[in-house]
C-alpha positions in Angstrom: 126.6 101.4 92.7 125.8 101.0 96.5 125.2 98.1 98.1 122.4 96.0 97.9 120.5 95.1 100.4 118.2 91.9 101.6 120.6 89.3 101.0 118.9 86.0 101.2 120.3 84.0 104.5 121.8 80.7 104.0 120.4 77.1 105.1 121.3 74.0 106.0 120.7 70.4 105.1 121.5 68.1 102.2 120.0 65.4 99.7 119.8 62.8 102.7 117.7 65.2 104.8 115.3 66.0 102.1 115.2 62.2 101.1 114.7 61.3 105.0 111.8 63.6 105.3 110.0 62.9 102.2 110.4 59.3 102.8 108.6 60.3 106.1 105.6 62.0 104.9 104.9 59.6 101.7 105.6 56.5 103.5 107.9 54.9 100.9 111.6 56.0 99.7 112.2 58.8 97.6 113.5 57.8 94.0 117.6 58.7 92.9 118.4 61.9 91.7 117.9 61.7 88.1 121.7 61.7 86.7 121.2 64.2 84.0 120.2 65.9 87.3 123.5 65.0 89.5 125.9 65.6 86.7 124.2 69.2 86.2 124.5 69.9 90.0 127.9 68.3 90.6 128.7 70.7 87.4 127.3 74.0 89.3 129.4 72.8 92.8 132.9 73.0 90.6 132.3 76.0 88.6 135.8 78.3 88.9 134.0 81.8 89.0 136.2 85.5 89.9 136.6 85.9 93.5 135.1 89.0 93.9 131.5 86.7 93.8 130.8 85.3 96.8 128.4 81.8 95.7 127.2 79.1 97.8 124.2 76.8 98.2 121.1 77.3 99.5 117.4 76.1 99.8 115.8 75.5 97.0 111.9 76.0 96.0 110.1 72.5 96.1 107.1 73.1 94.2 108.4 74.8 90.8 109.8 71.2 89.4 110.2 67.7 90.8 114.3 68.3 91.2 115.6 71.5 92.1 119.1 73.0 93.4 119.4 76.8 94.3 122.9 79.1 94.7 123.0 82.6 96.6 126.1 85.5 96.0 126.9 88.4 96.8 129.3 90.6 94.7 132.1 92.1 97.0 134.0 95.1 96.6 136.2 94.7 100.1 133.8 94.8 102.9 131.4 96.8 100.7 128.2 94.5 98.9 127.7 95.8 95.5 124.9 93.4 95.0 123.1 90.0 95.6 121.1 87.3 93.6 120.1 84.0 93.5 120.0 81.0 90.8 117.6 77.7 90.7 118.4 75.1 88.9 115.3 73.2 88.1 114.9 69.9 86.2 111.6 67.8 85.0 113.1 64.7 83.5 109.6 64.4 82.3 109.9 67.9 80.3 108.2 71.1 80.4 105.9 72.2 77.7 106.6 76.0 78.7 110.5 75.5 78.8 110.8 73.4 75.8 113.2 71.3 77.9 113.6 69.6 81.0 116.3 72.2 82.8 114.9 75.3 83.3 117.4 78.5 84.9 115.7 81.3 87.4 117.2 83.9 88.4 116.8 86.7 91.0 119.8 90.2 90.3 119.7 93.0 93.1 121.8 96.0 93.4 120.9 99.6 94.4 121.7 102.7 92.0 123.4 105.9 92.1 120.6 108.3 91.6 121.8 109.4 87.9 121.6 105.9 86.5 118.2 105.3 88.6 117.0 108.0 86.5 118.2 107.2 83.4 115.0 106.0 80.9 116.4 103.1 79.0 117.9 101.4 82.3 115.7 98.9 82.4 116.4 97.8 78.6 120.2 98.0 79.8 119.6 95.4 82.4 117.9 93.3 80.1 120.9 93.7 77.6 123.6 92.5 80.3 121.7 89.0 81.3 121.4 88.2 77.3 124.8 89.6 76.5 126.3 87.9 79.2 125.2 84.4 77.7 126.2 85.7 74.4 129.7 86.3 75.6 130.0 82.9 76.5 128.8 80.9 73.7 125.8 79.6 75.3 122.7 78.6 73.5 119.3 79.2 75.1 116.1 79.6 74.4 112.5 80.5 76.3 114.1 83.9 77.7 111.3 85.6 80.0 111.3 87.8 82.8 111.3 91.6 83.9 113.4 94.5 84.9 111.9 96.6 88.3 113.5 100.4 89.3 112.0 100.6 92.7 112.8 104.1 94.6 112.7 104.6 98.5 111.9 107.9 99.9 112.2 109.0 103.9 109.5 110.5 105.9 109.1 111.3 109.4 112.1 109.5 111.8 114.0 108.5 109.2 114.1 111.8 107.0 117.4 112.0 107.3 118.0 109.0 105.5 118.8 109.8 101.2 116.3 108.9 99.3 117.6 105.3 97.4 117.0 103.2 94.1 117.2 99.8 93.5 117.6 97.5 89.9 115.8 94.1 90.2 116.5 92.0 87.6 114.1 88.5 87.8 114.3 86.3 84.5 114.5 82.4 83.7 115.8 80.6 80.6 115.9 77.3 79.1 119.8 75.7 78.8 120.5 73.9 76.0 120.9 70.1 76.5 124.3 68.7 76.0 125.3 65.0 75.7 123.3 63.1 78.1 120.6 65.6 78.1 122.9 67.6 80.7 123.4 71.6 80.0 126.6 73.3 80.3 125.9 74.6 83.9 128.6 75.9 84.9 129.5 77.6 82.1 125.6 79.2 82.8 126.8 80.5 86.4 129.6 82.1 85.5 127.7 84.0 82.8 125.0 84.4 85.5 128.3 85.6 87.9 129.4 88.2 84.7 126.0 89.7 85.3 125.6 90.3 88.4 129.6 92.1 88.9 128.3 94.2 85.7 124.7 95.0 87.5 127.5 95.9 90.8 129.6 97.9 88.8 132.8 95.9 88.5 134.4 95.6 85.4 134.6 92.7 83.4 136.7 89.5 84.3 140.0 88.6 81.7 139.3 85.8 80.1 141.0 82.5 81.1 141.6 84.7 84.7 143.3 82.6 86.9 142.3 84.0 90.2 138.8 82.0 89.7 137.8 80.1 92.3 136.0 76.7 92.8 132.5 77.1 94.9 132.0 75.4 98.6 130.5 72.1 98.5 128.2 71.8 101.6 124.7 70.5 100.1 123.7 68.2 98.1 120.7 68.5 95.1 117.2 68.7 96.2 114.0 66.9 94.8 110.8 67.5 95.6 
Protein backbone atom coordinates (compact mmCIF):
# COMPACT_ATOMS: atom_id res chain seq x y z
CA UNK A 1 0.00 0.00 0.00
CA UNK A 2 1.06 3.69 -0.57
CA UNK A 3 1.01 6.15 1.80
CA UNK A 4 -1.73 7.74 3.30
CA UNK A 5 -2.24 10.94 3.28
CA UNK A 6 -4.01 13.83 5.71
CA UNK A 7 -2.31 12.96 8.73
CA UNK A 8 -4.00 14.77 11.55
CA UNK A 9 -1.35 17.50 13.07
CA UNK A 10 -0.59 17.31 16.69
CA UNK A 11 -1.59 19.85 19.67
CA UNK A 12 -0.59 21.06 22.61
CA UNK A 13 -1.84 21.50 26.13
CA UNK A 14 -2.59 19.21 29.09
CA UNK A 15 -5.36 18.49 31.88
CA UNK A 16 -4.32 21.78 33.79
CA UNK A 17 -4.99 23.94 30.61
CA UNK A 18 -8.31 22.36 29.95
CA UNK A 19 -9.13 22.62 33.79
CA UNK A 20 -7.85 26.44 33.76
CA UNK A 21 -10.11 27.34 30.93
CA UNK A 22 -13.13 25.58 31.86
CA UNK A 23 -12.75 26.93 35.35
CA UNK A 24 -12.72 30.27 33.37
CA UNK A 25 -15.85 30.01 31.36
CA UNK A 26 -18.13 28.27 34.20
CA UNK A 27 -16.93 30.36 36.93
CA UNK A 28 -16.25 27.55 39.38
CA UNK A 29 -13.47 24.59 39.33
CA UNK A 30 -13.64 21.78 37.12
CA UNK A 31 -14.28 18.38 39.06
CA UNK A 32 -11.09 15.41 39.20
CA UNK A 33 -10.80 13.17 36.59
CA UNK A 34 -12.81 10.36 37.37
CA UNK A 35 -10.20 7.51 38.41
CA UNK A 36 -11.66 4.76 36.43
CA UNK A 37 -10.89 7.53 33.94
CA UNK A 38 -7.05 8.30 35.01
CA UNK A 39 -6.19 4.70 35.45
CA UNK A 40 -7.60 3.97 31.73
CA UNK A 41 -5.51 6.98 30.34
CA UNK A 42 -2.37 6.36 32.41
CA UNK A 43 -2.98 2.71 30.89
CA UNK A 44 -3.10 4.03 27.11
CA UNK A 45 0.31 6.49 27.94
CA UNK A 46 2.35 3.04 28.90
CA UNK A 47 1.16 0.77 26.21
CA UNK A 48 4.49 -1.11 24.70
CA UNK A 49 3.28 -1.18 20.92
CA UNK A 50 5.89 -2.32 17.65
CA UNK A 51 7.96 0.51 16.59
CA UNK A 52 7.07 0.67 13.27
CA UNK A 53 3.64 2.73 14.82
CA UNK A 54 4.43 5.99 15.38
CA UNK A 55 1.42 7.02 18.55
CA UNK A 56 1.21 10.08 20.49
CA UNK A 57 -1.45 12.32 21.99
CA UNK A 58 -3.54 14.67 20.71
CA UNK A 59 -6.80 16.83 21.11
CA UNK A 60 -9.54 15.23 21.92
CA UNK A 61 -13.39 15.95 20.91
CA UNK A 62 -15.14 17.78 23.90
CA UNK A 63 -18.67 17.24 23.18
CA UNK A 64 -19.01 13.31 22.44
CA UNK A 65 -18.63 12.47 26.40
CA UNK A 66 -17.96 14.44 29.59
CA UNK A 67 -14.06 12.81 29.75
CA UNK A 68 -12.26 12.23 26.69
CA UNK A 69 -8.50 11.44 25.68
CA UNK A 70 -7.52 11.00 21.88
CA UNK A 71 -4.04 9.30 20.26
CA UNK A 72 -2.76 9.92 16.52
CA UNK A 73 -0.13 7.29 14.45
CA UNK A 74 1.12 6.87 11.71
CA UNK A 75 2.50 3.45 10.43
CA UNK A 76 6.17 3.83 9.08
CA UNK A 77 7.88 1.86 6.63
CA UNK A 78 11.45 4.03 6.70
CA UNK A 79 10.54 7.41 5.58
CA UNK A 80 7.62 6.09 3.72
CA UNK A 81 3.75 6.48 5.63
CA UNK A 82 1.81 3.46 4.96
CA UNK A 83 -1.05 4.90 6.82
CA UNK A 84 -2.59 7.07 9.70
CA UNK A 85 -5.54 6.94 12.28
CA UNK A 86 -6.73 8.12 15.31
CA UNK A 87 -8.31 6.62 18.69
CA UNK A 88 -10.73 8.48 21.42
CA UNK A 89 -11.08 7.28 24.47
CA UNK A 90 -14.25 8.41 25.79
CA UNK A 91 -15.81 7.83 29.35
CA UNK A 92 -19.35 8.80 30.89
CA UNK A 93 -18.99 7.67 34.47
CA UNK A 94 -22.71 8.19 34.32
CA UNK A 95 -23.09 5.43 31.50
CA UNK A 96 -24.31 5.40 28.04
CA UNK A 97 -27.49 3.82 27.04
CA UNK A 98 -26.13 3.32 23.32
CA UNK A 99 -22.67 1.88 24.60
CA UNK A 100 -23.96 -0.29 27.24
CA UNK A 101 -21.07 1.03 29.26
CA UNK A 102 -19.35 4.03 30.39
CA UNK A 103 -15.99 3.67 28.06
CA UNK A 104 -16.72 3.91 24.69
CA UNK A 105 -13.53 3.32 21.80
CA UNK A 106 -13.64 5.49 18.29
CA UNK A 107 -11.61 5.05 15.86
CA UNK A 108 -10.52 6.69 12.58
CA UNK A 109 -7.99 3.88 9.84
CA UNK A 110 -6.56 5.56 6.61
CA UNK A 111 -4.30 4.17 4.08
CA UNK A 112 -4.37 4.47 0.26
CA UNK A 113 -4.57 1.20 -2.06
CA UNK A 114 -2.80 -0.33 -4.90
CA UNK A 115 -5.24 -0.17 -7.57
CA UNK A 116 -5.91 -4.15 -7.65
CA UNK A 117 -6.93 -4.38 -4.09
CA UNK A 118 -8.95 -0.90 -4.58
CA UNK A 119 -10.85 -2.95 -7.01
CA UNK A 120 -11.28 -5.88 -5.35
CA UNK A 121 -15.41 -6.39 -4.33
CA UNK A 122 -15.25 -7.80 -0.90
CA UNK A 123 -12.56 -5.19 0.33
CA UNK A 124 -14.66 -3.48 2.36
CA UNK A 125 -15.87 -6.77 4.30
CA UNK A 126 -11.89 -7.47 4.59
CA UNK A 127 -11.42 -4.29 6.47
CA UNK A 128 -14.14 -4.91 8.62
CA UNK A 129 -12.66 -8.48 9.31
CA UNK A 130 -9.14 -7.03 10.37
CA UNK A 131 -10.57 -4.42 13.20
CA UNK A 132 -12.76 -7.52 14.75
CA UNK A 133 -10.07 -10.01 14.23
CA UNK A 134 -7.60 -7.94 15.55
CA UNK A 135 -9.53 -7.76 19.00
CA UNK A 136 -10.08 -11.36 18.66
CA UNK A 137 -6.43 -12.04 18.48
CA UNK A 138 -5.95 -10.52 21.65
CA UNK A 139 -8.49 -11.90 23.91
CA UNK A 140 -10.51 -8.86 24.25
CA UNK A 141 -14.11 -8.78 24.93
CA UNK A 142 -16.38 -6.06 23.42
CA UNK A 143 -19.45 -5.46 22.54
CA UNK A 144 -21.67 -2.52 20.67
CA UNK A 145 -19.37 -2.86 17.43
CA UNK A 146 -20.67 -0.12 14.76
CA UNK A 147 -19.12 1.74 12.10
CA UNK A 148 -18.34 1.61 8.20
CA UNK A 149 -15.77 0.87 5.64
CA UNK A 150 -15.43 3.84 2.62
CA UNK A 151 -13.27 3.01 -0.91
CA UNK A 152 -12.91 6.51 -2.02
CA UNK A 153 -11.04 6.93 -5.68
CA UNK A 154 -9.25 10.16 -6.96
CA UNK A 155 -9.05 10.89 -10.51
CA UNK A 156 -6.88 13.88 -12.38
CA UNK A 157 -8.21 16.42 -14.70
CA UNK A 158 -6.86 19.38 -16.27
CA UNK A 159 -3.30 20.61 -14.39
CA UNK A 160 -2.91 17.78 -12.60
CA UNK A 161 -3.54 14.96 -15.32
CA UNK A 162 -0.48 13.77 -14.97
CA UNK A 163 -1.05 12.82 -11.54
CA UNK A 164 -2.24 8.53 -11.32
CA UNK A 165 -5.44 8.17 -10.56
CA UNK A 166 -5.44 6.89 -6.45
CA UNK A 167 -7.63 4.92 -3.90
CA UNK A 168 -7.99 5.16 -0.49
CA UNK A 169 -9.55 2.58 2.48
CA UNK A 170 -11.23 4.51 5.41
CA UNK A 171 -12.04 2.49 8.08
CA UNK A 172 -14.35 4.62 10.93
CA UNK A 173 -15.87 2.30 13.78
CA UNK A 174 -16.36 2.53 17.66
CA UNK A 175 -16.70 -0.21 20.28
CA UNK A 176 -17.69 -0.70 23.79
CA UNK A 177 -14.42 -2.15 26.18
CA UNK A 178 -15.24 -4.40 28.59
CA UNK A 179 -15.01 -3.14 32.21
CA UNK A 180 -12.30 -4.69 34.32
CA UNK A 181 -11.88 -4.37 38.10
CA UNK A 182 -12.70 -0.99 39.08
CA UNK A 183 -14.82 -0.51 36.10
CA UNK A 184 -11.44 0.19 34.15
CA UNK A 185 -11.04 -1.63 30.57
CA UNK A 186 -7.93 -3.27 29.42
CA UNK A 187 -6.76 -0.16 27.33
CA UNK A 188 -3.84 -0.79 26.43
CA UNK A 189 -4.16 -4.06 25.45
CA UNK A 190 -7.24 -2.14 23.11
CA UNK A 191 -4.38 0.09 21.32
CA UNK A 192 -2.20 -2.39 20.48
CA UNK A 193 -4.97 -4.34 18.81
CA UNK A 194 -6.10 -0.93 17.41
CA UNK A 195 -1.95 -0.72 16.42
CA UNK A 196 -2.31 -4.58 14.80
CA UNK A 197 -4.92 -3.00 12.56
CA UNK A 198 -3.72 -0.29 11.28
CA UNK A 199 0.16 -2.10 10.22
CA UNK A 200 -2.36 -4.83 8.54
CA UNK A 201 -4.60 -1.94 6.76
CA UNK A 202 -0.52 -0.50 5.79
CA UNK A 203 0.53 -3.72 4.63
CA UNK A 204 3.12 -4.84 7.27
CA UNK A 205 3.08 -8.09 8.49
CA UNK A 206 2.08 -9.14 11.64
CA UNK A 207 4.03 -8.45 15.01
CA UNK A 208 5.71 -11.89 17.00
CA UNK A 209 4.13 -12.18 19.85
CA UNK A 210 5.80 -11.19 23.12
CA UNK A 211 8.20 -8.89 20.45
CA UNK A 212 10.57 -7.16 22.37
CA UNK A 213 11.33 -4.36 20.14
CA UNK A 214 7.88 -2.72 21.52
CA UNK A 215 7.99 0.47 22.63
CA UNK A 216 6.38 2.58 25.49
CA UNK A 217 4.35 5.84 24.00
CA UNK A 218 5.48 9.63 24.77
CA UNK A 219 3.88 11.04 27.67
CA UNK A 220 3.23 14.84 26.86
CA UNK A 221 -0.59 15.43 27.79
CA UNK A 222 -2.60 14.69 30.24
CA UNK A 223 -6.62 13.33 29.94
CA UNK A 224 -9.16 15.78 28.91
CA UNK A 225 -12.74 16.43 30.26
CA UNK A 226 -15.14 18.33 28.90
Amino acid sequence: MAAAQGRSSDGTGGMDDVKDTQAKERGAGVPEVPPAFGSAVEALRNARLRPQVEVEPTPAPQRLAPYAYALEAVVLDGEQELADGRLVLLHDPAGHDAWHGTFRLVTLVRAELEPEMAADPLLPEVCWSWLTGALQSRGLTYGEPSGTVTRASSHYFGGLSERPAASQIEIRASWTPLEGLGGVPDTAAHLASWCDLLAQVGGLPPAAPGDGSVVTLPQRRGPQSR
